[in-house]
C-alpha positions in Angstrom: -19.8 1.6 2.9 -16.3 2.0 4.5 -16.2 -1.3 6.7 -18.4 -3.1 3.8 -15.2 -2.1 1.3 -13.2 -3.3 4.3 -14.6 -6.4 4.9 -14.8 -7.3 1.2 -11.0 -6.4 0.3 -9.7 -8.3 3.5 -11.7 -11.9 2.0 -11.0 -11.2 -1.3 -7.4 -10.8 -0.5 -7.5 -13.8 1.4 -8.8 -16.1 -1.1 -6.4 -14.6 -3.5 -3.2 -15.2 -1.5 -4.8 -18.5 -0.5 -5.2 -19.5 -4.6 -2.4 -17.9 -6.5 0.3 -17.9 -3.0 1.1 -14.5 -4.4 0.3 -11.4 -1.5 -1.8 -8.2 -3.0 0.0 -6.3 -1.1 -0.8 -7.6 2.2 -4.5 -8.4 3.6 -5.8 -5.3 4.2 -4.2 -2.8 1.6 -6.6 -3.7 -1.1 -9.3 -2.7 1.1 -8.0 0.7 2.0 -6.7 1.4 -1.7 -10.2 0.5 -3.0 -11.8 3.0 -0.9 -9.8 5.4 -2.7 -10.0 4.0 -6.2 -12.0 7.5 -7.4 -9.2 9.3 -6.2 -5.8 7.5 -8.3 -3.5 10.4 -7.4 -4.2 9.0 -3.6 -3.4 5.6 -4.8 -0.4 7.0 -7.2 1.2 8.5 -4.1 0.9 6.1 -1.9 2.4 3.4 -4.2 5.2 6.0 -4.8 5.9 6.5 -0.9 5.9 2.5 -0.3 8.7 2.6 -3.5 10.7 4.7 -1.9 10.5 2.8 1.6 11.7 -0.1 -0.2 14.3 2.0 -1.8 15.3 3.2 1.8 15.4 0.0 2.9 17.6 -1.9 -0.1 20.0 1.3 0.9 20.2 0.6 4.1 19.9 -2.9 4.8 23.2 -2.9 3.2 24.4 -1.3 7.1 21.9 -2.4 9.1 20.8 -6.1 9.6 17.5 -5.8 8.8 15.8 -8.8 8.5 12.4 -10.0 10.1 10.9 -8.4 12.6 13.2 -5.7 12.5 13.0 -5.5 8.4 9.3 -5.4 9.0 8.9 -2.5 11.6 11.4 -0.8 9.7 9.2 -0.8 6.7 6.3 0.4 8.4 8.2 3.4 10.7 10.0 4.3 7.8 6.7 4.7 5.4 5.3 6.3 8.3 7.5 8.7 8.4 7.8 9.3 4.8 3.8 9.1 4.6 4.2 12.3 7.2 6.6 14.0 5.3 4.9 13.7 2.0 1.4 15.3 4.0 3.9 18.2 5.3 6.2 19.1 2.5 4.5 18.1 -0.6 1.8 21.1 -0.5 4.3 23.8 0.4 6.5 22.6 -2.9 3.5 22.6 -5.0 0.3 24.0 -3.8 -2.3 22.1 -6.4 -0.8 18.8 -5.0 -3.6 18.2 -2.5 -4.8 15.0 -4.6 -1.0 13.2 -4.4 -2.0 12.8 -0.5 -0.8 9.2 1.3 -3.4 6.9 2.3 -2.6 6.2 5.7 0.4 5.9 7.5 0.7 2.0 7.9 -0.7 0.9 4.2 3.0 2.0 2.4 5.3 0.2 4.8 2.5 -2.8 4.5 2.7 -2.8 0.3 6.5 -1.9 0.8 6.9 -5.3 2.8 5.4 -7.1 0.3 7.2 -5.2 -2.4 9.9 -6.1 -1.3 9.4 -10.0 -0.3 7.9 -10.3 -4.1 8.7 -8.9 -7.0 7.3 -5.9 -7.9 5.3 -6.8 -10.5 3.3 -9.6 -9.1 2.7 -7.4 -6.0 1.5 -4.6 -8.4 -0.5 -7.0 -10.5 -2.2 -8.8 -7.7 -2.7 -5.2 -5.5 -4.9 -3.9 -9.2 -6.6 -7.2 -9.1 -8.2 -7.6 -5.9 -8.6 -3.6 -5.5 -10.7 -3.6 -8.6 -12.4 -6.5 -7.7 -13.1 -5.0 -4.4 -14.3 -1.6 -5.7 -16.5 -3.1 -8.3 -18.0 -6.0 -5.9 -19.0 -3.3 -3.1 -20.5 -1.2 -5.5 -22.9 -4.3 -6.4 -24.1 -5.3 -3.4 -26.7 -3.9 -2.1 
């Protein structure tokens, strides 16, 4: 079921970007993020940690030239590391917080690129869109 939701989120996310020019988030974050759909406190924290990379990055960008390549490694070190620190810390502040866990460490600088080359709420938007779209497809097929 994993590489099927895979599979399906990474062409569905292609022929979304393809028709509406808008990015879900990048090509294969819907996919991952749909695997989780039964689990939104997964999704809810790993939406939060690629917020705060783009926070980080709007912060710093104003010392750094970050643009490009650079802007884009940043984004995905940096919600790496925050990814890591969120699967270290978070527990030991509060213990029933097993559920807020990060989906990977590459998908929040991934939808914290795109967050940050879109707005917000199209990113958002078109991330729901072909998630749910995903989720429901996979669950169709046989």
């Amino acid at each position: 079921m994993t590489y099927e939701t895979l599979l399906v989120g990474l062409v569905l996310a292609l022929l979304y970007t393809e028709a509406t020019g808008l990015s879900p988030g990048g090509l294969v974050v819907p996919g991952y993020l749909a695997l989780y759909l039964d689990q939104p406190f997964r999704v809810l924290g790993t939406v939060a940690v690629a917020g705060l990379t783009v926070l980080a990055f709007k912060l710093l960008s104003r010392h750094f030239l970050l643009f490009g390549r650079r802007r884009f490694v940043f984004m995905i070190l940096f919600g790496a590391l925050l990814a890591q620190s969120w699967a270290l810390v978070l527990p030991r502040l509060f213990p029933g917080s097993i559920e807020l866990r990060v989906i990977g460490w590459v998908i929040p600088g991934l939808l914290a690129s795109s967050l940050e080359r879109q707005k917000p709420a199209a990113t958002i938007a078109s991330l729901a869109t072909v998630c749910v779209a995903t989720y429901f497809l996979v669950r169709i097929i046989p």
